[in-house]
VMD Tcl script that draws the C-alpha trace (Angstrom):
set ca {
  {-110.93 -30.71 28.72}
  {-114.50 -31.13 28.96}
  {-117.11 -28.51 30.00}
  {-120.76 -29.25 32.11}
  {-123.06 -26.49 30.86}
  {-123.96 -26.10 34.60}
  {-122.44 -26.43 37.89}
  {-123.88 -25.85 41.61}
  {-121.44 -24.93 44.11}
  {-123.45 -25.76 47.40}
  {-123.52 -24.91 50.64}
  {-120.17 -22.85 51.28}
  {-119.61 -21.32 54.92}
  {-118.64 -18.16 53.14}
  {-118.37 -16.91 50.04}
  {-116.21 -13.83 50.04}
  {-117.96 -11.85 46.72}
  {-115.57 -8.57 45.99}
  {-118.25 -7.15 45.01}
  {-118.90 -3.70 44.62}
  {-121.03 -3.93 48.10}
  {-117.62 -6.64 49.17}
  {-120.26 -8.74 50.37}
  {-119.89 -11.50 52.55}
  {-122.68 -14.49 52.13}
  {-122.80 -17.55 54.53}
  {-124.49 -20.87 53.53}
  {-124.55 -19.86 50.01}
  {-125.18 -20.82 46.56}
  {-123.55 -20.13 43.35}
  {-125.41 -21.21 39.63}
  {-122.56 -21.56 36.79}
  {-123.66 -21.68 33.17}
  {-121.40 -22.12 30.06}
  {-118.73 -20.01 32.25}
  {-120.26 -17.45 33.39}
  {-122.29 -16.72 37.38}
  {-125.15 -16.45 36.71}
  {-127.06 -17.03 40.17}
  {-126.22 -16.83 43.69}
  {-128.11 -17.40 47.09}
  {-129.37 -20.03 49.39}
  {-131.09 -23.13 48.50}
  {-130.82 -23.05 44.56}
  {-131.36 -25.83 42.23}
  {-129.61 -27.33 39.03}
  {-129.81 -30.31 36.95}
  {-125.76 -29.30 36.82}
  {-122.75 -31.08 38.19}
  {-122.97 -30.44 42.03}
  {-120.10 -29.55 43.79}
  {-120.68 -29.54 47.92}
  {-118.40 -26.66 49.52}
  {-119.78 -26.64 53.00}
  {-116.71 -26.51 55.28}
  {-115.63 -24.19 52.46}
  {-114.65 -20.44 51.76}
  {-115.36 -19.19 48.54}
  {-113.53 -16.68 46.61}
  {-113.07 -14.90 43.23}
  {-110.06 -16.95 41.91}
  {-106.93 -15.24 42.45}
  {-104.99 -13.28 40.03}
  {-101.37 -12.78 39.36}
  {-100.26 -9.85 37.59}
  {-96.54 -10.31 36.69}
  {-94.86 -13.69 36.21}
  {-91.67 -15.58 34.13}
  {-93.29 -18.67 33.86}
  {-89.87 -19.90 32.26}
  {-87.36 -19.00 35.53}
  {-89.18 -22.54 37.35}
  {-86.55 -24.35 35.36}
  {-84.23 -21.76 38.01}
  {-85.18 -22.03 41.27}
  {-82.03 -21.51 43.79}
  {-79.30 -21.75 41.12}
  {-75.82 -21.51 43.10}
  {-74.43 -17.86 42.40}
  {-77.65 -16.21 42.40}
  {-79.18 -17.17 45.60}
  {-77.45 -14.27 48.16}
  {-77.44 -11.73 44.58}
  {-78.63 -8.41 44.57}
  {-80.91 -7.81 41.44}
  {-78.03 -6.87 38.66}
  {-75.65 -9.28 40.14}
  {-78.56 -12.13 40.00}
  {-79.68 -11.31 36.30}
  {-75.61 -11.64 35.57}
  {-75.45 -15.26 36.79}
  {-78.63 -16.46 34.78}
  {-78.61 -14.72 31.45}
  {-75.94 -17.97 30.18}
  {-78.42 -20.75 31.57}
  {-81.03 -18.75 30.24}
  {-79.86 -18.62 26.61}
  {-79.49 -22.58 26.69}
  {-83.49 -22.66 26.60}
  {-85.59 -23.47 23.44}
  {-88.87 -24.07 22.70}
  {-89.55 -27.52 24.81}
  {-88.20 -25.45 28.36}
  {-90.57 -22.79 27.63}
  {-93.75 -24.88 27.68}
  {-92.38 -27.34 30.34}
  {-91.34 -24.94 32.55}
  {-94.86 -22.74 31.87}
  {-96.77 -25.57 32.50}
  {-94.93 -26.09 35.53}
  {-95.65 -22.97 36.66}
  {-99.40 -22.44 35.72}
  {-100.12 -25.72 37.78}
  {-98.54 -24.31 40.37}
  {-100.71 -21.40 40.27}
  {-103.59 -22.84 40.24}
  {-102.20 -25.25 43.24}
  {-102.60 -21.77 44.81}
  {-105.92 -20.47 44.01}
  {-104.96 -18.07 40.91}
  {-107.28 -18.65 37.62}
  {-105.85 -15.40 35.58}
  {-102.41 -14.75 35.06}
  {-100.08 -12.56 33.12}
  {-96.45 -13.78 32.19}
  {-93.47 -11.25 30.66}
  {-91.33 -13.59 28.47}
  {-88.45 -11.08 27.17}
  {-85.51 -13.65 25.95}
  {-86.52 -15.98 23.06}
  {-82.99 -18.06 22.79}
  {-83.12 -20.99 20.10}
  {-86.27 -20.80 17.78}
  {-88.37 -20.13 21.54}
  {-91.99 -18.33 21.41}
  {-94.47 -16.65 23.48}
  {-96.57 -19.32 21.57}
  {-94.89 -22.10 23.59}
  {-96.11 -20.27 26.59}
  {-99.50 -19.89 25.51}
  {-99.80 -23.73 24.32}
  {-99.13 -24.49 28.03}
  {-101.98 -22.13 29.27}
  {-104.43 -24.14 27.13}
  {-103.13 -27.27 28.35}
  {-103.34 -26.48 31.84}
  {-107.16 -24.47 31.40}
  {-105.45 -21.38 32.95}
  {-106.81 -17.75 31.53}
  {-103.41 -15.88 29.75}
  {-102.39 -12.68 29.52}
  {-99.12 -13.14 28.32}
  {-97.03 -10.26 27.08}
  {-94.05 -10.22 24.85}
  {-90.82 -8.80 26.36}
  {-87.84 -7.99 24.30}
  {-84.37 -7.07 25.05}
  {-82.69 -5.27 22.12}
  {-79.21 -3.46 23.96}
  {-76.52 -6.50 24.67}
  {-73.32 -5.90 26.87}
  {-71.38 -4.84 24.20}
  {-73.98 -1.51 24.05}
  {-73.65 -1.20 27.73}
  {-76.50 -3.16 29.12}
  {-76.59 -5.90 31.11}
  {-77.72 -9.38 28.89}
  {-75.63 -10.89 26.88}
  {-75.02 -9.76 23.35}
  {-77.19 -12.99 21.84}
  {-80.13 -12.72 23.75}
  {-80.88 -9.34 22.18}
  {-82.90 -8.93 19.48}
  {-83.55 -6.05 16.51}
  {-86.20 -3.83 17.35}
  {-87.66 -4.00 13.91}
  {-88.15 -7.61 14.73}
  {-89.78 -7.32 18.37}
  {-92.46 -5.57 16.70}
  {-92.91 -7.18 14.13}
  {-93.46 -9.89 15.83}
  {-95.52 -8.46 18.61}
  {-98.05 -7.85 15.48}
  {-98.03 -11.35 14.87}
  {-98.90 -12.58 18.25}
  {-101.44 -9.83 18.81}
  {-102.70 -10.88 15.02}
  {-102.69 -14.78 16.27}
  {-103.78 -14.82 20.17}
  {-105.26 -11.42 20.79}
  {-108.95 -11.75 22.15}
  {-110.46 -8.78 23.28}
  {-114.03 -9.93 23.99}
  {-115.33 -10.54 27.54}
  {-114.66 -13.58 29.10}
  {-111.74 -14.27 27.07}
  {-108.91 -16.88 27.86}
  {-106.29 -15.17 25.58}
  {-104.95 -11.46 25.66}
  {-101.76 -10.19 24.52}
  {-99.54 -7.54 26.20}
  {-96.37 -5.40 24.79}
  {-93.76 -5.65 27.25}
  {-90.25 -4.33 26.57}
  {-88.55 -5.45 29.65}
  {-86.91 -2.88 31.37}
  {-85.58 0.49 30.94}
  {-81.87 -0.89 31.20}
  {-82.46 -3.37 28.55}
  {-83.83 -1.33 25.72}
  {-83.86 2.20 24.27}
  {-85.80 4.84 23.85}
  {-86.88 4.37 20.62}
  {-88.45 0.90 21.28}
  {-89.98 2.01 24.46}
  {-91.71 4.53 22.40}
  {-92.81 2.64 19.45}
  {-93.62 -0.16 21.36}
  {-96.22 2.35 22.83}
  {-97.33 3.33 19.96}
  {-98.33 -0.12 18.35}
  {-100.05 -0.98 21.70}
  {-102.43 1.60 21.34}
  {-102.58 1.12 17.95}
  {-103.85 -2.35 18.48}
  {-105.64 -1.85 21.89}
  {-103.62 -3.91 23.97}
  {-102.25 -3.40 27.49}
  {-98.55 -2.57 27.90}
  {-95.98 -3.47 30.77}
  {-92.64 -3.55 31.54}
  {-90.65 -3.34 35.16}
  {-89.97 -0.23 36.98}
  {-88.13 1.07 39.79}
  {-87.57 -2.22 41.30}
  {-84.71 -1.41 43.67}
  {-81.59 1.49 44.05}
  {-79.36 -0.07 41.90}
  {-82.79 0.59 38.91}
  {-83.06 4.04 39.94}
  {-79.43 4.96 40.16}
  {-79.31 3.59 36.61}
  {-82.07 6.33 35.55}
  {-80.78 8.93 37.41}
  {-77.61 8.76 35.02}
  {-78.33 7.29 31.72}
  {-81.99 9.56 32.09}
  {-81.38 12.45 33.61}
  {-84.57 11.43 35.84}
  {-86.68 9.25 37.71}
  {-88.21 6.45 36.55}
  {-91.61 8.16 36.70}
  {-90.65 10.12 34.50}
  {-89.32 8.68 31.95}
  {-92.27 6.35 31.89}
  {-94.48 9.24 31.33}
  {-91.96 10.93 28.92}
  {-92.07 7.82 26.60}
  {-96.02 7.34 27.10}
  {-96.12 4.65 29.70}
  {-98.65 5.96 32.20}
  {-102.55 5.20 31.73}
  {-105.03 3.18 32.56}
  {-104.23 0.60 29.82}
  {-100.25 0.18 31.44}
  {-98.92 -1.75 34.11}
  {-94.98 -1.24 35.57}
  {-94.09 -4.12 37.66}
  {-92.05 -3.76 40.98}
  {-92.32 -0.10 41.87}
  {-90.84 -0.62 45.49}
  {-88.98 3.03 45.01}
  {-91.54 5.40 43.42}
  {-91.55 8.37 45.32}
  {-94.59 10.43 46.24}
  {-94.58 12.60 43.04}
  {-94.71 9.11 41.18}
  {-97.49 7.61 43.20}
  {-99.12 10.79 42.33}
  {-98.68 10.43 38.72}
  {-100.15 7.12 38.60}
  {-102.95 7.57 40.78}
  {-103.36 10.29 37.93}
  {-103.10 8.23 35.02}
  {-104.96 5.33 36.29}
  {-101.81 3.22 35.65}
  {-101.30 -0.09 37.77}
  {-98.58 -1.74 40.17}
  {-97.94 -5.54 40.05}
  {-96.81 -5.78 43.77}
  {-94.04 -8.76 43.92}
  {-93.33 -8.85 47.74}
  {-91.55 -11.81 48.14}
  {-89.05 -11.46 45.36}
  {-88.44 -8.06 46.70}
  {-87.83 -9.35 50.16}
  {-85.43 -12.14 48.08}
  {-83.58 -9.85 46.34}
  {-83.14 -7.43 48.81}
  {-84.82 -4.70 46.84}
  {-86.77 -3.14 49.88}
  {-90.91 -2.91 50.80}
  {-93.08 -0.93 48.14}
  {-95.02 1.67 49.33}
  {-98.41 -0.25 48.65}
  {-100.09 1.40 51.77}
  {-99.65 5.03 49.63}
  {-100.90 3.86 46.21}
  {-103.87 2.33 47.51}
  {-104.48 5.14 49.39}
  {-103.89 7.60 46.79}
  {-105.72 5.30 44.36}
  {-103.29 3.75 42.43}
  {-104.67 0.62 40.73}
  {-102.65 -2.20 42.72}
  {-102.00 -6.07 41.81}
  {-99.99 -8.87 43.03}
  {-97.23 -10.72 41.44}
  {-95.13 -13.73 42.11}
  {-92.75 -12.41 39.67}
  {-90.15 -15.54 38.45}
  {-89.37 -18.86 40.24}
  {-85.53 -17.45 39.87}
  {-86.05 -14.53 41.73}
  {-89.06 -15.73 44.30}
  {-88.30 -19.86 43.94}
  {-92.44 -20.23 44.83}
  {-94.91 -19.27 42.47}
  {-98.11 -19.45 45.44}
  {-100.26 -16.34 45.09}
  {-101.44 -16.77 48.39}
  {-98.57 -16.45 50.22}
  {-98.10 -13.36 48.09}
  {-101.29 -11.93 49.54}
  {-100.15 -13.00 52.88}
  {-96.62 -11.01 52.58}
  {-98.26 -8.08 51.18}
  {-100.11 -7.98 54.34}
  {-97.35 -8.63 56.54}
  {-94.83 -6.53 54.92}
  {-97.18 -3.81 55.28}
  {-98.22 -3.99 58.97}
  {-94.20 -4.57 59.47}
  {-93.52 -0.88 57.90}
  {-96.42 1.09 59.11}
  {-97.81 -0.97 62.08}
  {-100.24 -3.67 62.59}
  {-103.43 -1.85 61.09}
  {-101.64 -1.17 58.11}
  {-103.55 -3.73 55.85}
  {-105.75 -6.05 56.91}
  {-106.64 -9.57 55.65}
  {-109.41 -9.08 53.36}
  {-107.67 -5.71 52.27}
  {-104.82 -8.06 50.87}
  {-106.97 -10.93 49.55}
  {-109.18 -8.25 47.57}
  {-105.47 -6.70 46.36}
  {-105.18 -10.18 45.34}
  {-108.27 -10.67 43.28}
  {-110.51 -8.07 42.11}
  {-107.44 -5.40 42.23}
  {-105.28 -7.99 40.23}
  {-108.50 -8.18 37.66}
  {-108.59 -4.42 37.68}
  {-104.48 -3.87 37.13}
  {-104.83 -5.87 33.87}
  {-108.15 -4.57 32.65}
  {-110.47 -7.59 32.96}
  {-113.46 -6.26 34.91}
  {-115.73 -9.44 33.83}
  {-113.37 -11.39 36.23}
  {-112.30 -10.71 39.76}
  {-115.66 -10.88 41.63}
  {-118.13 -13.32 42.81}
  {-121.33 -11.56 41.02}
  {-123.84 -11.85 38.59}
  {-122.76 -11.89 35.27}
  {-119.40 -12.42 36.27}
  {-116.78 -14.83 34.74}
  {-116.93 -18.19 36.60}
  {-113.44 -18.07 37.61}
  {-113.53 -19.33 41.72}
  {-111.65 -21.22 43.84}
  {-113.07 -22.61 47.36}
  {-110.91 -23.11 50.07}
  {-111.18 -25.97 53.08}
  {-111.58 -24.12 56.02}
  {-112.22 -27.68 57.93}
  {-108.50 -28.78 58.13}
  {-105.31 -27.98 60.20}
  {-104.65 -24.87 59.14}
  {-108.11 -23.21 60.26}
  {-108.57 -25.05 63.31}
  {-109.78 -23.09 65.96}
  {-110.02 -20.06 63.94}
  {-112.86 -17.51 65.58}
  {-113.03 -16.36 61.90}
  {-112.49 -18.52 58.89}
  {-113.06 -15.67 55.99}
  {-109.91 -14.16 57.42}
  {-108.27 -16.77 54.98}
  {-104.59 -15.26 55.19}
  {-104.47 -15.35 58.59}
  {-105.21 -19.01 59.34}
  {-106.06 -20.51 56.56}
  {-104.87 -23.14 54.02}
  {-102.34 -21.67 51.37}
  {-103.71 -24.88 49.22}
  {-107.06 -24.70 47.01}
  {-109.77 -27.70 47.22}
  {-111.66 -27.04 44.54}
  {-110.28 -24.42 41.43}
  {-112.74 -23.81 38.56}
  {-111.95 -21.25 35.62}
  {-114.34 -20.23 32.71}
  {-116.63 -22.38 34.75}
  {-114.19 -25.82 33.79}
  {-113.10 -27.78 36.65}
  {-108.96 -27.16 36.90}
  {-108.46 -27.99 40.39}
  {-110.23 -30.98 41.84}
  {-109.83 -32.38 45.30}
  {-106.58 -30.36 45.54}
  {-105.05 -32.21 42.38}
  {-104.59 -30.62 38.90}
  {-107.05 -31.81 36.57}
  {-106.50 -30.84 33.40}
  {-102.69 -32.34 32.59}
  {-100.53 -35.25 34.00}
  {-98.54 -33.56 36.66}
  {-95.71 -36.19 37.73}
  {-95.21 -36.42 34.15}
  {-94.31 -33.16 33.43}
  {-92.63 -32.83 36.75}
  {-90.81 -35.47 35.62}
  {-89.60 -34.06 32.37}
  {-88.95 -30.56 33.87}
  {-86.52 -32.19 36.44}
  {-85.14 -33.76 33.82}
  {-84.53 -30.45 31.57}
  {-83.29 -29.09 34.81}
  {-80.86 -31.77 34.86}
  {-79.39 -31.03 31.69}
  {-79.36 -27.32 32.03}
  {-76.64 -28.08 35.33}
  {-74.49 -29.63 32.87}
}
mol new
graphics top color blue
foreach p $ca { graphics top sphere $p radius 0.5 }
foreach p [lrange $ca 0 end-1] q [lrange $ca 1 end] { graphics top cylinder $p $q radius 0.2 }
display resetview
């Protein structure tokens, strides 16, 4: 994938900054050099590729801060479409297990285009089953293909059914081995310099799928190595019924029992924390990916994302896995985070540009990348610019209120200042192709 030194995005209607003043700039400008902003205003110059975005809103690209980029070889299996979350992880542990390395970096690939598709330039992904010589390095082979910036994480699962848990006994692992192989990736991948494409989380997947002990040390050698930690958390009743009587508590607090508050953690889900648990993250500076439309799939209920913000709980948005949400379009995530809000606590609940900044610089925030998220100076060129000029914005009195009438669709999509999205086509990799080969992978998993 090839790189100009300098781009000129020209002209836009808006540009929506998220800056720390949340400016708003019309008929603007913005400079791009070697992937980074490094000028905005009206009327600049460049001897740069030119890119015209009048009849365009600009934006900070969107960022999504839990995904299984591997569940869009699942979308609406039989069995698991009308399942509440136990009963839905039941019916696709077997297909699951049937995966190897090819269906983790078709199906990623997949799924990062689709992304993109949607406006998002930074995602995270929590791959916790590695059936049949699989990776996280499959996963972050597709990133580079598709010119997406990663923060993948790797999951585990280490207690099987016959222990009591809920995945089947051979898509557990040793602990010994989940770490030791969480040092390798960290080792390989991990980039902790700004503007990086490549950071590496520690993500033991739930608290009903490993113990104590790995929660714990799994802790222990993220801090170690100064990398960000996640795992999901109090996702519906069924999850805190489960805590209530294996833990003798919350989920809160077991989290903070086992060291999983802070700024450098991020629980996924959290549609039942109570108020002592906001409190405790608002606290500890740790983050929420908010999934709404996989809650509203699975049944699992509305999280209380009116209270953390306002209690100032660091807040993201997640898609969370094609199996469980069947879309992976971050912008429809904004928009249900919005809706789902105003449909529990009224209609000034949340407004548009509340979500949309949830959906960027919060998202940026949630996973600790504060040279991304924004529309500013010295910023990461990560931007996608929306066509305000179609359908979908048609007689709108106010086009930078993108999630209420607005195109769900990005025009333009650039990331580290390289052109990913052009002309609302992915750039970087042969779509239909893999398209192709991922129906065909689906195909065989039916079988």
């Amino acid at each position: 994938m090839t790189q100009t030194s300098e781009i000129l995005i020209k002209s836009a209607q808006v540009v929506l900054t998220m800056d720390d003043r949340r400016r708003e700039l019309a008929e603007a400008d913005i400079r791009i050099r070697d992937g980074q902003i490094i000028e905005i205003g009206t009327c600049l110059r460049s001897d740069g590729e030119q890119i015209l975005a009048n009849g365009c809103v600009v934006t900070p690209g969107l960022v999504n801060t839990h995904h299984h980029l591997y569940q869009t070889l699942t979308r609406a299996v039989p069995g698991g479409q009308d399942a509440l979350l136990f009963g839905w992880l039941q019916t696709l542990y077997p297909i699951w297990s049937r995966f190897g390395p090819e269906e983790m970096n078709i199906s990623a690939q997949i799924g990062l285009a689709e992304l993109a598709l949607s406006g998002c330039t930074l995602t995270s992904d929590h791959l916790y089953l590695y059936p049949n010589g699989s990776r996280l390095d499959d996963t972050i082979d597709a990133a580079k293909e598709v010119g997406m910036r990663f923060h993948p994480t790797r999951g585990a699962m280490s207690i099987g059914e016959s222990d009591g848990g809920l995945p089947p006994d051979s898509l557990v692992e040793r602990e010994e081995d989940i770490l030791k192989d969480a040092i390798r990736l960290i080792d390989a991948h991990h980039d902790a310099s700004e503007g990086a494409m490549v950071r590496v989380g520690v993500a033991p997947c739930s608290p009903f799928s490993v113990t104590r002990d790995l929660m714990r040390e799994a802790a222990i050698l993220a801090r170690d190595k100064g990398v960000m930690m996640h795992t999901h958390l109090a996702e519906n009743d069924e999850d805190i019924a489960y805590s209530l009587e294996k833990f003798g508590c919350r989920p809160g607090q077991y989290a903070e029992d086992l060291g999983w508050t802070g700024d450098d953690v991020w629980h996924a889900h959290c549609v039942k924390l109570d108020g002592q648990e906001i409190d405790l993250f608002a606290r500890s500076k740790t983050g929420v990916a908010h999934c709404p439309c996989s809650n509203c799939r699975l049944g699992s209920g509305i999280a209380p994302v009116r209270g953390m913000r306002d209690a100032g709980v660091p807040v993201g948005l997640g898609v969370d896995g094609s199996a469980s949400n069947d879309a992976g379009n971050l912008m429809a995530e904004a928009r249900q985070t919005m809706l789902l809000q105003r449909v529990a606590l009224g209609a000034d609940a949340m407004s548009a540009r509340e979500a949309l900044e949830i959906a960027t610089r919060g998202g940026a925030e949630v996973l600790g990348r504060h040279d991304c998220g924004q529309i500013a100076v010295g910023k990461r060129a990560d931007i996608a610019i929306w066509d305000v000029s179609g359908i979908e914005s048609a007689g709108s009195w106010d086009p930078a209120a993108l999630l209420l009438a607005g195109p769900m669709q990005v025009k333009h999509l650039f990331v580290e200042g390289r052109q990913v999205v052009r002309d609302k086509q992915i750039a970087t990799i042969d779509l239909p192709r893999v398209i192709e080969r991922q129906n065909s992978l689906a195909q065989n998993l039916m079988v």
